[in-house]
MDTraj code that builds the backbone (N, CA, C; nanometers):
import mdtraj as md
import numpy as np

residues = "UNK UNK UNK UNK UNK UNK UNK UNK UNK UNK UNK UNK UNK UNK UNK UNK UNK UNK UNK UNK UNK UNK UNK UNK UNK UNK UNK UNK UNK UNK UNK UNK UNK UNK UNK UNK UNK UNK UNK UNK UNK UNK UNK UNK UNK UNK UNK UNK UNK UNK UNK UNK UNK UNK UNK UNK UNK UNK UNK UNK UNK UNK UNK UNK UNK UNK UNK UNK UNK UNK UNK UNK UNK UNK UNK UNK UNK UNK UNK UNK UNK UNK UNK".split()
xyz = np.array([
    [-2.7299, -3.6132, -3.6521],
    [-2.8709, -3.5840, -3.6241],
    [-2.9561, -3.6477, -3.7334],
    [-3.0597, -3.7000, -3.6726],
    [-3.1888, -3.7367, -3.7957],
    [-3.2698, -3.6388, -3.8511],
    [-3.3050, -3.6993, -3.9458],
    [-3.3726, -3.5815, -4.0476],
    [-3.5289, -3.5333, -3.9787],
    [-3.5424, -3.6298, -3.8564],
    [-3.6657, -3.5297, -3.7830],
    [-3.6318, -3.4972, -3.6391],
    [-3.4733, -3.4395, -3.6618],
    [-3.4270, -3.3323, -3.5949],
    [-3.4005, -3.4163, -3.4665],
    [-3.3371, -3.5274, -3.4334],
    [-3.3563, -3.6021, -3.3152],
    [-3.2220, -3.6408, -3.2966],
    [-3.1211, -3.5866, -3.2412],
    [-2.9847, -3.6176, -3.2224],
    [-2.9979, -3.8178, -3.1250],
    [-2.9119, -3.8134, -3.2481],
    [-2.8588, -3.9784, -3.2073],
    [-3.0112, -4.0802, -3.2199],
    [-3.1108, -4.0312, -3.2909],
    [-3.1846, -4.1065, -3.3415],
    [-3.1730, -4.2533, -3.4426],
    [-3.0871, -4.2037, -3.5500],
    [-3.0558, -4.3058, -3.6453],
    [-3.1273, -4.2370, -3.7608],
    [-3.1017, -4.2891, -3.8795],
    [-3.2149, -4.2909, -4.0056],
    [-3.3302, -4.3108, -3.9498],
    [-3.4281, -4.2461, -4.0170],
    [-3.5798, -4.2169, -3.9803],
    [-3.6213, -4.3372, -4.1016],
    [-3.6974, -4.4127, -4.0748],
    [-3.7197, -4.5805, -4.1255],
    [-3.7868, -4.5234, -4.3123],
    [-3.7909, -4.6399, -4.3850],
    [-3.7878, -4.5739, -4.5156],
    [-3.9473, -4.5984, -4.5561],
    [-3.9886, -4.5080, -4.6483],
    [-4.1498, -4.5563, -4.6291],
    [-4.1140, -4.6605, -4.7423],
    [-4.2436, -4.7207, -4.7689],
    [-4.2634, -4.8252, -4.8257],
    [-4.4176, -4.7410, -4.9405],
    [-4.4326, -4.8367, -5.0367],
    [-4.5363, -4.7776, -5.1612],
    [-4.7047, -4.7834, -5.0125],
    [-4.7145, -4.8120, -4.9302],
    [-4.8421, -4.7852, -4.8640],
    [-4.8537, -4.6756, -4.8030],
    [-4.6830, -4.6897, -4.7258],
    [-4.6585, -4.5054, -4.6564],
    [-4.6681, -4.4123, -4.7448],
    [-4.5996, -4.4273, -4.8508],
    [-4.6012, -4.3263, -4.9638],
    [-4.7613, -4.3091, -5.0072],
    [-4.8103, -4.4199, -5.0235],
    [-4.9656, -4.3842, -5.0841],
    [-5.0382, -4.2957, -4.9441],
    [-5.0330, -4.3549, -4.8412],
    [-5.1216, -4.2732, -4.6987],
    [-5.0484, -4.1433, -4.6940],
    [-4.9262, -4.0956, -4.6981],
    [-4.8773, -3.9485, -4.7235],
    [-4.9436, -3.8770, -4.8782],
    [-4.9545, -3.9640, -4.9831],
    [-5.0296, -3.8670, -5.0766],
    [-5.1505, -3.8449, -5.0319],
    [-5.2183, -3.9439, -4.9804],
    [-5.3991, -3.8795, -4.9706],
    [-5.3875, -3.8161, -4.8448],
    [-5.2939, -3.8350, -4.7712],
    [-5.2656, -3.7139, -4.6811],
    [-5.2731, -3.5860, -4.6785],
    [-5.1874, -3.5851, -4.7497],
    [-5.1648, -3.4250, -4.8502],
    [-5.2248, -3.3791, -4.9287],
    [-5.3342, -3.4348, -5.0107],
    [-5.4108, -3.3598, -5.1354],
    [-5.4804, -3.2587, -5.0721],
    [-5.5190, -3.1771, -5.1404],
    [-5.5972, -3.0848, -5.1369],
    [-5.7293, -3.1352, -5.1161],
    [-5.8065, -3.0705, -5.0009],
    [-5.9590, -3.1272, -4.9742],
    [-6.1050, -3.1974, -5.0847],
    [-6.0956, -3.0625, -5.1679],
    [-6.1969, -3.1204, -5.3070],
    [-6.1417, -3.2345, -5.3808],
    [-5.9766, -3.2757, -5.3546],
    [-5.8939, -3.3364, -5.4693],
    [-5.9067, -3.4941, -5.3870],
    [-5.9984, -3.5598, -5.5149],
    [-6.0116, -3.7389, -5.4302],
    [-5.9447, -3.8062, -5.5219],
    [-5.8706, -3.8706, -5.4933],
    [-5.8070, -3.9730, -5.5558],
    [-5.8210, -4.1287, -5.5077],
    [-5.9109, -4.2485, -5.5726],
    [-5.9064, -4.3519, -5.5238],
    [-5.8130, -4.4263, -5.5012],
    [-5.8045, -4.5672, -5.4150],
    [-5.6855, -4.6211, -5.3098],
    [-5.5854, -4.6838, -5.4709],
    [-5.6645, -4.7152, -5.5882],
    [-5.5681, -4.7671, -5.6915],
    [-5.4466, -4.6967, -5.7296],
    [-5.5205, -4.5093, -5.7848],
    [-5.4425, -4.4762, -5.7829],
    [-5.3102, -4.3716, -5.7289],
    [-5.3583, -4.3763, -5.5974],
    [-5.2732, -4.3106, -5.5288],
    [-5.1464, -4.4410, -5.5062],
    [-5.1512, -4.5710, -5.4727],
    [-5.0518, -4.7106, -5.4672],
    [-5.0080, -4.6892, -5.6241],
    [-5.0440, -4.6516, -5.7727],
    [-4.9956, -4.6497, -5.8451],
    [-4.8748, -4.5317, -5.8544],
    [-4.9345, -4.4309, -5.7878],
    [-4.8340, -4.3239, -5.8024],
    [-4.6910, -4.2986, -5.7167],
    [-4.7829, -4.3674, -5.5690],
    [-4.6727, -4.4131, -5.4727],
    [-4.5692, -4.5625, -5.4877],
    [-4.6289, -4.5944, -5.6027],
    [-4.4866, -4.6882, -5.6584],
    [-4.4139, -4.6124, -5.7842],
    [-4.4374, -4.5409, -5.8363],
    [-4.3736, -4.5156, -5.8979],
    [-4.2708, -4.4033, -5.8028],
    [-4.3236, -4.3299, -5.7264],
    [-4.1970, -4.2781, -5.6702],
    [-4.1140, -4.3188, -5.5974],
    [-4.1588, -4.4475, -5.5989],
    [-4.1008, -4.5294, -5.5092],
    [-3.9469, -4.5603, -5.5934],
    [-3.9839, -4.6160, -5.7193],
    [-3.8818, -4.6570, -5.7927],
    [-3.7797, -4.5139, -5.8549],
    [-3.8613, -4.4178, -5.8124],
    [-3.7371, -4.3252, -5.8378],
    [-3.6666, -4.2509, -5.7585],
    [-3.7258, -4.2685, -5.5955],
    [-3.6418, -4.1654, -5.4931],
    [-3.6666, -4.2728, -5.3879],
    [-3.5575, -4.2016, -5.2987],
    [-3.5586, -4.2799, -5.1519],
    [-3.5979, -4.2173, -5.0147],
    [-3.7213, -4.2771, -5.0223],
    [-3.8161, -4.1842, -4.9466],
    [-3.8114, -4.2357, -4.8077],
    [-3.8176, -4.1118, -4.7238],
    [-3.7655, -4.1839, -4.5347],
    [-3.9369, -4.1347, -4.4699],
    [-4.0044, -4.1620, -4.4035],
    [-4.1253, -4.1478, -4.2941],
    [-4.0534, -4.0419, -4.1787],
    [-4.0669, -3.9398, -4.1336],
    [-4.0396, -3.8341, -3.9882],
    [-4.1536, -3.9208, -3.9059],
    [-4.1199, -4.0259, -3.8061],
    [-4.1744, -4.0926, -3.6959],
    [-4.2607, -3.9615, -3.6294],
    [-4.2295, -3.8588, -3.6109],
    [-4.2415, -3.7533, -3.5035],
    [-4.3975, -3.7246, -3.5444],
    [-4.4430, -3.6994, -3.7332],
    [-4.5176, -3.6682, -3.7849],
    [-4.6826, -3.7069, -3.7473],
    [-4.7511, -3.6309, -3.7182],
    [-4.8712, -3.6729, -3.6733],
    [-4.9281, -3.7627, -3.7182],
    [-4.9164, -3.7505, -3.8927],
    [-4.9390, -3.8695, -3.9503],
    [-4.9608, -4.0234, -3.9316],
    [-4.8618, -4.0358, -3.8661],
    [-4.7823, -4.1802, -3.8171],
    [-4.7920, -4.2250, -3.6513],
    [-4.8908, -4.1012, -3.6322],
    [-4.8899, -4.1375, -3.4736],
    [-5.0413, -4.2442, -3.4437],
    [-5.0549, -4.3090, -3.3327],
    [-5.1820, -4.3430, -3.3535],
    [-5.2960, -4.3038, -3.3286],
    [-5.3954, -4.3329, -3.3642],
    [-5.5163, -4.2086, -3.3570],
    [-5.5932, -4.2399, -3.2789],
    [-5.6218, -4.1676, -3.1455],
    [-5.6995, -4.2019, -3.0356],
    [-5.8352, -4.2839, -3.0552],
    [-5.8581, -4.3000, -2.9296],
    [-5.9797, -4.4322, -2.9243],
    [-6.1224, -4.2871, -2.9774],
    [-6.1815, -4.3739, -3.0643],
    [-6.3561, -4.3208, -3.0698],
    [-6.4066, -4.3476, -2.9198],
    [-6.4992, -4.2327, -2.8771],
    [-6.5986, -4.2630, -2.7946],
    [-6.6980, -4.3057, -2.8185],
    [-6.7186, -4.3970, -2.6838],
    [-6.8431, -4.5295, -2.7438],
    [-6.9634, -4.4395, -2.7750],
    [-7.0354, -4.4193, -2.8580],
    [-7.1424, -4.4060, -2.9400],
    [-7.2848, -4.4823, -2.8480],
    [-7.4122, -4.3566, -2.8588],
    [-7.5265, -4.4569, -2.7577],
    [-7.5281, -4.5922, -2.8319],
    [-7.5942, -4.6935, -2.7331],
    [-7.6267, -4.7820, -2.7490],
    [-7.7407, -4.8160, -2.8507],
    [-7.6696, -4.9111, -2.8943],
    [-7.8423, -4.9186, -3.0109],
    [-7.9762, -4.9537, -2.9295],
    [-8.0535, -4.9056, -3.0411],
    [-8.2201, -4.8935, -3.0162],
    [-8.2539, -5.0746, -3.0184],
    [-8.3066, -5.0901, -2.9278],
    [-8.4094, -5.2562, -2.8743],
    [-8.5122, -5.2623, -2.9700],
    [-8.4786, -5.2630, -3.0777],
    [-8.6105, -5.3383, -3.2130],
    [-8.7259, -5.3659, -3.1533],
    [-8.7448, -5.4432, -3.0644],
    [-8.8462, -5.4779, -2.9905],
    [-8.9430, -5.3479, -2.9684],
    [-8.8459, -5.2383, -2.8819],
    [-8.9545, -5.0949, -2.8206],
    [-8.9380, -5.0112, -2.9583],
    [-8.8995, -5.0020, -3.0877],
    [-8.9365, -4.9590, -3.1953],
    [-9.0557, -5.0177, -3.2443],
    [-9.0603, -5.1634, -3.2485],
    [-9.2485, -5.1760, -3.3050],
    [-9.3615, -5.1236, -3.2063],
    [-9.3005, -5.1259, -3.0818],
    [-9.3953, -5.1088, -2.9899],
    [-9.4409, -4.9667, -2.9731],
    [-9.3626, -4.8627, -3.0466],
    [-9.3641, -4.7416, -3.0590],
    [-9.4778, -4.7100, -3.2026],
    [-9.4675, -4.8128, -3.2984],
    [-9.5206, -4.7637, -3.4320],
    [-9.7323, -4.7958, -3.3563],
])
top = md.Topology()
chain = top.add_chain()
for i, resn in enumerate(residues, 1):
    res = top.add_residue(resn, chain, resSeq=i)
    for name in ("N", "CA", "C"):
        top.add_atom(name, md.element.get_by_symbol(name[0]), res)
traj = md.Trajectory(xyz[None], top)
């Protein structure tokens, strides 16, 4: 069985220092910001010390539905014509 519970899956693929960085700012705590430098600094370093696998299953990693189209922009034109 794989480690996200999926009989006859295989190894669950290994993250890499970007997966690792998008799982830390994943996970912080809401008030807690950490910029993109150093979260890639921290996610290489754990990189070089553990062997870290991605759970495919994880919402994380899924893709994130389409935005709905947003109104149409305002015609510049009927904005002066308004002032």
């Amino acid at each position: 069985m794989s480690k996200d519970n999926r009989p006859g899956a295989g190894p669950p693929p290994e993250a890499d220092v970007e997966d690792i960085a998008r799982a830390l700012d994943d996970a912080l705590p809401y008030p807690m910001q950490l910029d993109a430098s150093r979260l890639r600094f921290i996610a290489g370093q754990l990189a070089e010390r553990l062997q870290i696998a991605r759970r495919p299953a994880h919402p994380l990693w899924q893709p994130e539905p389409p935005c709905e189209p947003g109104p149409p922009p305002e015609d510049p034109a009927a904005l002066e014509q308004e002032r």
